[in-house]
N, C-alpha and C positions, 0 to 999 in steps of 0.2 A: 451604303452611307450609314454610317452609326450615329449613335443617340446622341453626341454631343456637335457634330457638325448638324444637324437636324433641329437641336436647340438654338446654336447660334445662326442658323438663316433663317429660323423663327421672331426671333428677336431683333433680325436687321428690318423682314416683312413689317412688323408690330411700327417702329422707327419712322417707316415710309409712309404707313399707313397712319398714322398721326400727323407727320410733319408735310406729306408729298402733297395732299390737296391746299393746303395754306399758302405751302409756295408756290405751286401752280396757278392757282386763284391771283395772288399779289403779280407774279409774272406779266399774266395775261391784261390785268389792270394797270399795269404800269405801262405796259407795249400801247397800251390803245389811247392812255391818257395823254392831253399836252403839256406842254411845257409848265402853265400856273397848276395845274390839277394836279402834276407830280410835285411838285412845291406844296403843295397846298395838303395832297397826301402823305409827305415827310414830314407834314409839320402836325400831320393830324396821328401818325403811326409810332414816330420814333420814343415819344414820349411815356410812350407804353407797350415797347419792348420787351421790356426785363417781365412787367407783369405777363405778357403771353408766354413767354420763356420760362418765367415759373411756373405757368399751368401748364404749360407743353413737357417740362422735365415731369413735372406730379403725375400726369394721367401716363408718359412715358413709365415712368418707374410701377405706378398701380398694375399697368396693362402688364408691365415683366414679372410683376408677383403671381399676376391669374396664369399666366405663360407658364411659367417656374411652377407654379401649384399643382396644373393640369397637367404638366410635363410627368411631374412626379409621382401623379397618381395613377396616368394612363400607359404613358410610356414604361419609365423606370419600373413600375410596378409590375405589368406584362412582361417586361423584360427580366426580372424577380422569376414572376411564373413560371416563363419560359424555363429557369436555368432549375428550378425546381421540380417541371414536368422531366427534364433531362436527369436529373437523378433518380424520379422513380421507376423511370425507363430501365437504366440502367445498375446504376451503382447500391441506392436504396429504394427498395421495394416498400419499405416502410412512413417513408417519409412524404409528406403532405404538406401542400399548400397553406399558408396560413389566409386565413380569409380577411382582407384590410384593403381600405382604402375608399374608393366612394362604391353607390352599390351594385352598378353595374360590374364591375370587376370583383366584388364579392359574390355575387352570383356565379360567376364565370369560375376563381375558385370551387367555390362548393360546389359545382356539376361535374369539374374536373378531380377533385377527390371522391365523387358516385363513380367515375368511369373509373378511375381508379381501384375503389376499392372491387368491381366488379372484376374489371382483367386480374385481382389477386387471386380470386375464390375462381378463373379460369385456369390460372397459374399454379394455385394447388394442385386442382385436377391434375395436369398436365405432368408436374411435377412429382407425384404422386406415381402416375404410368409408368413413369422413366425410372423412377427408384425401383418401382417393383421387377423391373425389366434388367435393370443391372444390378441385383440384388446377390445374382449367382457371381457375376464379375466380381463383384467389389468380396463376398465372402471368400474367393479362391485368392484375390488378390492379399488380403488378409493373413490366407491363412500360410499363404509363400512370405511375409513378411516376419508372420510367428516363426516359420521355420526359420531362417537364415537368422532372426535372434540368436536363437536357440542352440545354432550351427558352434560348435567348438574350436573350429578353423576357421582364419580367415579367408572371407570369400572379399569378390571386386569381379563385376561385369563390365564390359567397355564393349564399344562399338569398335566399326573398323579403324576409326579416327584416335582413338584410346580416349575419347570422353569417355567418361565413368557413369555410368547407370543403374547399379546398384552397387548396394556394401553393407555390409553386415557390421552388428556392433565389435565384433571381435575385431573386425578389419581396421575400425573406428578406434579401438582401442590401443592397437598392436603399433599402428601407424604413430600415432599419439606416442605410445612411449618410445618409439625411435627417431621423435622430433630433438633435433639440437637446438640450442642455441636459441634466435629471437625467435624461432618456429615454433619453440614449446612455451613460450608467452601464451599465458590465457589458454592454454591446452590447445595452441593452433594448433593444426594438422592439418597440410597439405591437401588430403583424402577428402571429399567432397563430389556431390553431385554436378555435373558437366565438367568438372577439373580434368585435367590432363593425367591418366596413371605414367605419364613418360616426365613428370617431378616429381615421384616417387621413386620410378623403375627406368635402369637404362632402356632406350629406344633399341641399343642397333641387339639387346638382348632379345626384345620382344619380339621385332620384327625378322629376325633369326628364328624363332619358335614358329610363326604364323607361317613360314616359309614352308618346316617342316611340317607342316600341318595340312597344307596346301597340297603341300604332292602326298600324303599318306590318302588322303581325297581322294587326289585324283587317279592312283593306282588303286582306290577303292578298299585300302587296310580297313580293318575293323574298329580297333582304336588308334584314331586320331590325334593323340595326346602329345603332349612334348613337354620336357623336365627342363630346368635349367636351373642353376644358383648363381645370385647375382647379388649386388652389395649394395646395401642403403645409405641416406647421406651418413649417416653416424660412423661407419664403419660395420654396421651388423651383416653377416651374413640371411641371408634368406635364400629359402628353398622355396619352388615357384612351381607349380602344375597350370601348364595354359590348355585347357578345354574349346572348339570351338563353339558357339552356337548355330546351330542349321539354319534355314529356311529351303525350303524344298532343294536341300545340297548344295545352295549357295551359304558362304558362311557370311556372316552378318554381325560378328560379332565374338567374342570371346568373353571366358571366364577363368578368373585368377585366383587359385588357391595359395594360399602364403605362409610359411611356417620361419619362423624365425630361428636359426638353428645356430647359432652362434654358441649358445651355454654347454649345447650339448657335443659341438665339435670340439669345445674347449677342455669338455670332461672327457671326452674319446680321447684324447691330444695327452691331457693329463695323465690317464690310465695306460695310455701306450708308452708315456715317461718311465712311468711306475715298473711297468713289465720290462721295459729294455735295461734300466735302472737293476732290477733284480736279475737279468738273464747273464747282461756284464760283469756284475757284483757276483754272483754265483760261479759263473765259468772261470774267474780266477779261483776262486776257496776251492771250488771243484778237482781243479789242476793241483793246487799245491795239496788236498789232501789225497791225491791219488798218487805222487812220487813220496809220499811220507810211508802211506800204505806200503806199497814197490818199494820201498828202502827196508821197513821192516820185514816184512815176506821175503826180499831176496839176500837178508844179512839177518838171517836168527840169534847166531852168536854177537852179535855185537855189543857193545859195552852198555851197561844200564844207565850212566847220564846221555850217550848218544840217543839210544833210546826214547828214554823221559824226553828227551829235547823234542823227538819227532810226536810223540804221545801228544806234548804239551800243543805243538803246531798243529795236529788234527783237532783238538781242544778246543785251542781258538778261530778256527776257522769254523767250525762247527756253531761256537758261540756268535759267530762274526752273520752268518747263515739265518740260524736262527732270530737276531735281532732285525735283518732285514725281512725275513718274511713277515714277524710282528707287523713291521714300519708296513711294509708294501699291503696287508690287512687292515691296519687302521687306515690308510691311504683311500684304499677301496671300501672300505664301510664308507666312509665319508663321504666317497663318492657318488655312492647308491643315495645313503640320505638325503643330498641336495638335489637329488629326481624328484620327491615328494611333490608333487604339484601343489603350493598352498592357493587356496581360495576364499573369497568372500563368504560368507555364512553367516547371518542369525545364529545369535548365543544361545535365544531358547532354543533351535532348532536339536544343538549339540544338546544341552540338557535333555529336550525331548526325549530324546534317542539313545541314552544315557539311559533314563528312567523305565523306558521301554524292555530296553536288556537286561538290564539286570533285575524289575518285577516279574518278566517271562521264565528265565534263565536261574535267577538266583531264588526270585519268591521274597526279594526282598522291599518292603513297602519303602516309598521314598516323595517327599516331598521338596516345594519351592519355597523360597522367602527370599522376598528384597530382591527380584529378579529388575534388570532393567531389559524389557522386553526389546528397546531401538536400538540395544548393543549389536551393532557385526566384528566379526571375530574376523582374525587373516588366519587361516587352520586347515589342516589337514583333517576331513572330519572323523574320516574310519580310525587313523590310529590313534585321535582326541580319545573318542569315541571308547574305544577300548581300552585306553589308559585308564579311564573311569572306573571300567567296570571291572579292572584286574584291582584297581585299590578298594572296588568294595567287595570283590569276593574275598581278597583277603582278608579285610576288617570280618567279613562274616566267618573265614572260616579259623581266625586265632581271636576273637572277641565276642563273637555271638550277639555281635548289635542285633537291636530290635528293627531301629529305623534310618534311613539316611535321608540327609535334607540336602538342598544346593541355595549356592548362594551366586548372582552375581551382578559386578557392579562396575560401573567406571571409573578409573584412577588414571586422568590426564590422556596420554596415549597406548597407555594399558586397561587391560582388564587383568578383576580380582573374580575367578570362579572357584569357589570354596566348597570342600566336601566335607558335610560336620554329619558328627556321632555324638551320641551322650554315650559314656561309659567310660570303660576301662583307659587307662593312658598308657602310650607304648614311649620307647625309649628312642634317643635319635641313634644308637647301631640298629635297632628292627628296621625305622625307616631309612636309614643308610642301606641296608639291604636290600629292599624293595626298591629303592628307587635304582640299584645297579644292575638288579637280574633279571633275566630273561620273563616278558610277561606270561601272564597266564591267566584264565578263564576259563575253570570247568576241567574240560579235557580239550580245550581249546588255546594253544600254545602259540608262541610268537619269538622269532629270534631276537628283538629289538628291546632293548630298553626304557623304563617311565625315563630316564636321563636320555636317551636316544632322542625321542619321542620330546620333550621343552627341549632341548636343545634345537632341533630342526626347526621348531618354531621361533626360536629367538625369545623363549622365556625364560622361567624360572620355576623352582616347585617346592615350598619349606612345609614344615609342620606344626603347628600352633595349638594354647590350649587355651581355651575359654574358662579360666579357675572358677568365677562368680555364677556361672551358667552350669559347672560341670559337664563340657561339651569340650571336642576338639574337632580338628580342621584341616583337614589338607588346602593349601593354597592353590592352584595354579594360574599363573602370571603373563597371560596373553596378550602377541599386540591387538591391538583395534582396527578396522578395517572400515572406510565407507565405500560401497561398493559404484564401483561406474553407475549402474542403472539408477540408485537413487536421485546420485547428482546431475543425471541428465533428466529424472522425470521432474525435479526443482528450477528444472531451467526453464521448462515448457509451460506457459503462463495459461493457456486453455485447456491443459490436463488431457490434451489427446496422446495414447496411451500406442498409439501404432507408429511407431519408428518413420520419418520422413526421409529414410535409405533408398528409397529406389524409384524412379522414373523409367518408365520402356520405351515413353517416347521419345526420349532421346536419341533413340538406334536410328532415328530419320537425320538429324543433327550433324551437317559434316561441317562445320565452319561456325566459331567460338568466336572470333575476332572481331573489335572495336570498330564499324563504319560507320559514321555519319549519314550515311544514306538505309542503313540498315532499317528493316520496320523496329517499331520499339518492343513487340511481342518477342521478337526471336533473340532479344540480350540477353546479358546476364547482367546482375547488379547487385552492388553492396550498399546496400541501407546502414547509416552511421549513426550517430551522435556522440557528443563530446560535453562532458561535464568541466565548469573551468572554477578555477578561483576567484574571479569576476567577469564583467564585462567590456574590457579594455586590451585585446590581446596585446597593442603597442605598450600601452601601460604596463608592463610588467606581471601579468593574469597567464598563469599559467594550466594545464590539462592536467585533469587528477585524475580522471575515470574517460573510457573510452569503449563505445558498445557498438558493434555491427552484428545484420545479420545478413546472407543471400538469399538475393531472388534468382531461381533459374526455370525457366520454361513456364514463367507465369505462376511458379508457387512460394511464396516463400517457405524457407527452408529452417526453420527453427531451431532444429540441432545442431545445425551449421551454422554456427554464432560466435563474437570473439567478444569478451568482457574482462577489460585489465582496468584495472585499479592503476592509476601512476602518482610515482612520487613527486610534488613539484618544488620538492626543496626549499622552502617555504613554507611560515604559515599562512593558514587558512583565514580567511573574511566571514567574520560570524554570520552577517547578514547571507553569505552565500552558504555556508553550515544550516540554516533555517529552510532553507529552499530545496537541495538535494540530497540534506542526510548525510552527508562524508563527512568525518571529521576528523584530524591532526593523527590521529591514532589508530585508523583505517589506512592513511595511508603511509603513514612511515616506515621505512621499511620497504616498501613496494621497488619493482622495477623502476626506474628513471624514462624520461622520453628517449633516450637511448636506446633503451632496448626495446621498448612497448612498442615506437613507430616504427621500427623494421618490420620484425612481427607483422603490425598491420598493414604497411605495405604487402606483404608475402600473401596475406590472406584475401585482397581486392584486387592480387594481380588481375588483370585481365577481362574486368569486369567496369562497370561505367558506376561510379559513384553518384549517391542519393542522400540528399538529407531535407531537413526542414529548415530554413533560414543558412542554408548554406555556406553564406560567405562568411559569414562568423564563423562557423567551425573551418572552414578552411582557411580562412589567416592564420588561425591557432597551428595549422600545418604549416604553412607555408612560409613562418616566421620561424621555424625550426630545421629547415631547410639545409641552412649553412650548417647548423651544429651537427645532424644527423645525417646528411649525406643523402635525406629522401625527398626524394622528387613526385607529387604525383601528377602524373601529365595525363590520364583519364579525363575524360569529359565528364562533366558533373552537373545531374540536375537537381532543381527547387520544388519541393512542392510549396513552398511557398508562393513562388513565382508561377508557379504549373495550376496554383489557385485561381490566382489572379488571373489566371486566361481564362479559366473554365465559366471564376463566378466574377465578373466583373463588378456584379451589381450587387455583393454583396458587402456587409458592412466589414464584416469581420475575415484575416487569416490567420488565425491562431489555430494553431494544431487541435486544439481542444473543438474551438468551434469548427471545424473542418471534417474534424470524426465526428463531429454529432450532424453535421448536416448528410456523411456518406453512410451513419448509421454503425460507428465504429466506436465500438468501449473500451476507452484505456485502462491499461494499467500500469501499475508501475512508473507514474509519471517524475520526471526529473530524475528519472536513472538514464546512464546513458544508452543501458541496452532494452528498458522499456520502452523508451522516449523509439530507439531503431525499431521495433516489434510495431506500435502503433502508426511512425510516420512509412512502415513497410505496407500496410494495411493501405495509407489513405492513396499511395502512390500505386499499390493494383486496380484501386479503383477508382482510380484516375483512369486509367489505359484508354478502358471501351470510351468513355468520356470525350479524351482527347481524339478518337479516332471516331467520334460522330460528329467533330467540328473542323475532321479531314487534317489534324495531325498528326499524321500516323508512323512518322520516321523516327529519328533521334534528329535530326538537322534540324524539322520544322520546329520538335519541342526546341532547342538553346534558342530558336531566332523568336521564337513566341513568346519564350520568355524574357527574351532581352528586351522587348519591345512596351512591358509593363512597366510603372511608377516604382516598384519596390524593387528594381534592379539596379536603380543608381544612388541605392543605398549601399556605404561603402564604410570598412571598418578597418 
């Protein structure tokens, strides 16, 4: 029986007990009286009716105030307690009773915050044993995390199911740039924890290796391995090594090495052009100078224009030869060049190492100025690197500088890295020379060119004179680079610095799919939020911003996040400019709902959707339906409504007050992918919650929350 059927049989008792001895009494008085004495009592009662009726309504309504007072103080208030004892059971450890009310239940508080505070200072203890105890776990587990960073190929573990278990950032990244279409929205990529590697990679590919792998087992080979190349959505080629994982020779599991080899089939494919190109091209000049040859040799006397004619024909076949083998070397330089691997890199790092060689090497002192240290370079660093120091051995050894300085700066999506000198000025034929011939360093030579050398980079490289300063300057004109890593450590709102790539418990995991009977522990789920131009989806209020992130196996998963900006074609409502920061000029330009909601369909395939105030962000989908062609038919829960089961008795659901009661600090509030970070937070610790009040499915959550006030709010 709950607290409001409890009040109201309170209150019909209270009724009875007022009114039930007065009419019992008159009853019983009237049964016994005669005929004059019941006359004689209607004449003595009726008359003042109204006044016992108005004391009987008065002391009725007093009595429902002390009812209603004491309800609230002892009831409602315990019931307060209660859901507060229940968080610090659970969700916060932190969080305390407030002490109110009359004072026996203030006592009752304050004993339960002593017992409290006591199981804490037991709970360190405890907690304390256990850290030290998996100290060696968590440092190995660490240090397997560093390493697959750090890995230069991409890696991908999967179980037998092709859930995905681990992945490295190269994997993260590789996948990322072979995303098409509405998949490369918001940097989605497929690749994630519990995802399918069989929406990245053919199935009947993999399941063809796992085969081979199987009998190399079982006939007991050595390695176990198996190769294949298989085709991404884009069209890329990739090269595949499936590794299995043991357990005592059961295999458990696999690992997927992935190299993307498209560029470099293309320059094989090229280069073998190139070669048949010159073998065809040659075999004829070949021919016709070999019967020119044989005509002269086998007719000596013949006539000097017959002659000259055949001279001439060796001539140009020979020239004809010659100009293709040029063509077929430049073909093949070019080819070699675009191997260069460019990478991300710190500018000082280049400078560094610049400064380094040539103070060792040359003995020549060299300083910075006007460096900007946050610059990343996209560069090859070795032959940057040496480019340097071949232009300052030579200023040292046809100028005899004293000193050299660097300079560098940013210019939009270039960088300006400048090498100055004070002295002598050279001409631009010296640096026309320099910059075409073969480098050098010491006795340390190089086949390439400073024009090789910016060109592979996609720069440029002049020569400048500082007149007023008496200083000159080599320029060079680099792109800019921000490197992966920084933009995912800017994504990551509590600055934990270990990669959230890998889960092994997942190897237990054979079954990913949506049931309604399922427990709620073993889903998966997408936490959203949706930023709008107002608050009227039928109104015309359209999505500007859109943030999710995953839950899988109970963690969320931070790196695994989608944040698009969308265009709504439309201007923006100041008053809604005030509240989450976007404005007209953030998002113009942006993708449209077109493209942005496929996209995030792609990225909550499969998983049960999450938000705070739900139905609001889902009309904003579900009114766009027709236009886009997206459907989401996922089950979706509320923490709003998943509040309201938990805390009935409290005053407040607002996301803000909902993390302070589970002991949750937001940030980033009224962005859409902060707003999903924080309402991810209140919905894990919700879980243990709902499942100490024996909700423990996904069915029991939608009927619990249907059954709350704040569900037949409708937008």
């Amino acid at each position: 029986m709950n607290a409001r059927i409890r009040f109201a049989i309170s209150v019909i008792i209270l009724g009875l007990l007022m009114t039930g001895p007065f009419v019992i009494t008159a009853l019983l008085i009237w049964v016994g009286a005669k005929t004059p004495e019941r006359a004689l009592l209607v004449e003595l009662i009726v008359p003042h009716l109204s006044l016992g009726a108005t004391m009987t309504t008065f002391g009725f309504i007093l009595g429902l105030l002390v009812i209603r007072y004491l309800f609230r103080q002892y009831v409602q208030g315990l019931l307060r307690m209660a859901e507060s004892l229940r968080l610090m059971l659970t969700a916060n450890r932190d969080f305390r009773v407030v002490p109110e009310g009359p004072p026996e239940v203030r006592q009752l508080a304050e004993a339960t915050n002593d017992l409290a505070q006591q199981r804490d200072g037991l709970m360190d203890d405890v907690d304390a044993q256990i850290a030290a105890a998996k100290e060696s776990v968590e440092e190995e587990k660490n240090r397997l995390a560093a390493l697959m960073s750090e890995l230069a190929q991409a890696v991908v573990v999967c179980n037998l199911d092709g859930r995905i278990l681990l992945y490295n950032s190269r994997a993260r990244l590789q996948f990322r740039a072979l995303a098409q279409g509405s998949t490369a929205v918001a940097g989605g990529a497929l690749i994630g924890l519990g995802r399918s590697i069989f929406s990245i990679l053919e199935r009947n590919q993999i399941d063809h290796a796992l085969e081979v792998v199987r009998q190399r087992l079982h006939k007991g080979a050595g390695a176990a391995i198996a190769n294949f190349i298989t085709t991404a959505r884009g069209g890329q080629l990739l090269r595949v090594q499936l590794v299995p994982v043991l357990s005592e020779r059961d295999m458990s599991g696999y690992v997927l090495t992935v190299e993307n080899i498209t560029r470099s089939l293309e320059q094989e494919s090229r280069r073998d052009q190139v070669l048949q190109s010159l073998t065809d091209g040659s075999r004829g000049s070949l021919a016709n100078i070999r019967v020119a040859v044989g005509n002269l040799m086998d007719y000596p006397d013949m006539e000097a224009a017959v002659r000259e004619r055949f001279v001439g024909i060796i001539g140009d076949e020979v020239v004809r030869m010659s100009q293709r083998l040029d063509q077929t070397m430049s073909e093949f330089a070019d080819s070699l060049k675009t191997r260069w691997p460019l990478e991300d890199v710190l500018g000082i790092d280049i400078i560094a190492a610049a400064q380094r060689r040539i103070e060792e090497q040359l003995e020549l002192p060299s300083k910075t100025e006007e460096i900007d240290e946050a610059l990343w370079l996209r560069a090859e660093s070795f032959s940057l690197v040496f480019s340097i120091c071949c232009l300052a051995y030579r200023l040292l050894e046809h100028y005899r500088i004293k000193e050299l300085r660097f300079r560098l700066q940013p210019f939009g999506k270039l960088a300006y890295l400048d090498i100055i000198w004070s002295g002598h000025a050279m001409s631009s034929e010296t640096f026309y020379t320099w910059e075409t011939e073969a480098m050098q360093v010491g006795k340390e030579t190089s086949p390439l060119s400073l024009r090789d050398v910016i060109d592979r980079h996609g720069g440029e490289v002049w020569y400048e004179r500082e007149k007023a300063a008496h200083r000159a300057f080599f320029r060079l004109v680099l792109p800019v680079a921000i490197p992966e890593t920084v933009a995912d450590a800017e994504i990551a709102v509590d600055g934990d610095v270990r990669p959230e790539y890998y889960d092994f418990d997942l190897f237990h995991f054979r079954d990913q799919s949506i049931d309604l009977d399922r427990p709620l522990a073993d889903l998966s789920y997408t936490v959203f939020d949706t930023e709008t131009t107002g608050l009227e989806p039928a109104g015309g209020d359209e999505i500007i911003q859109i943030g999710a992130v995953r839950i899988v196996n109970n963690r969320m998963l931070r790196q695994e996040n989608f944040d698009a900006l969308v265009d709504p074609e439309r201007l923006l409502r100041p008053e809604g400019v005030r509240i989450h920061g976007i404005t007209d000029d953030m998002v113009r330009g942006q993708p449209t709902i077109d493209t942005v909601l496929p996209a995030f369909h792609d990225f909550c395939a499969d998983t049960v959707l999450v938000a705070h105030n739900a139905a609001f962000d889902m009309r904003f989908l579900q009114l766009k339906e027709q236009r886009t062609g997206v459907v989401f038919s996922q089950p979706v829960l509320d923490t709003l409504l998943l509040s309201a089961v938990l805390h009935a008795n409290q005053d407040s659901h607002q996301l803000e007050k909902i993390a302070e009661r589970l002991g949750i600090t937001i940030e980033g509030r009224h962005s859409a992918l902060g707003d999903a970070f924080a309402t991810s937070e209140v919905f894990l610790k919700m879980l243990p919650l709902l499942a100490q009040i024996g909700i423990v499915t996904l069915r029991q959550a939608l009927e619990a929350s249907q059954k709350t006030y704040f569900a037949r709010v409708k937008y």
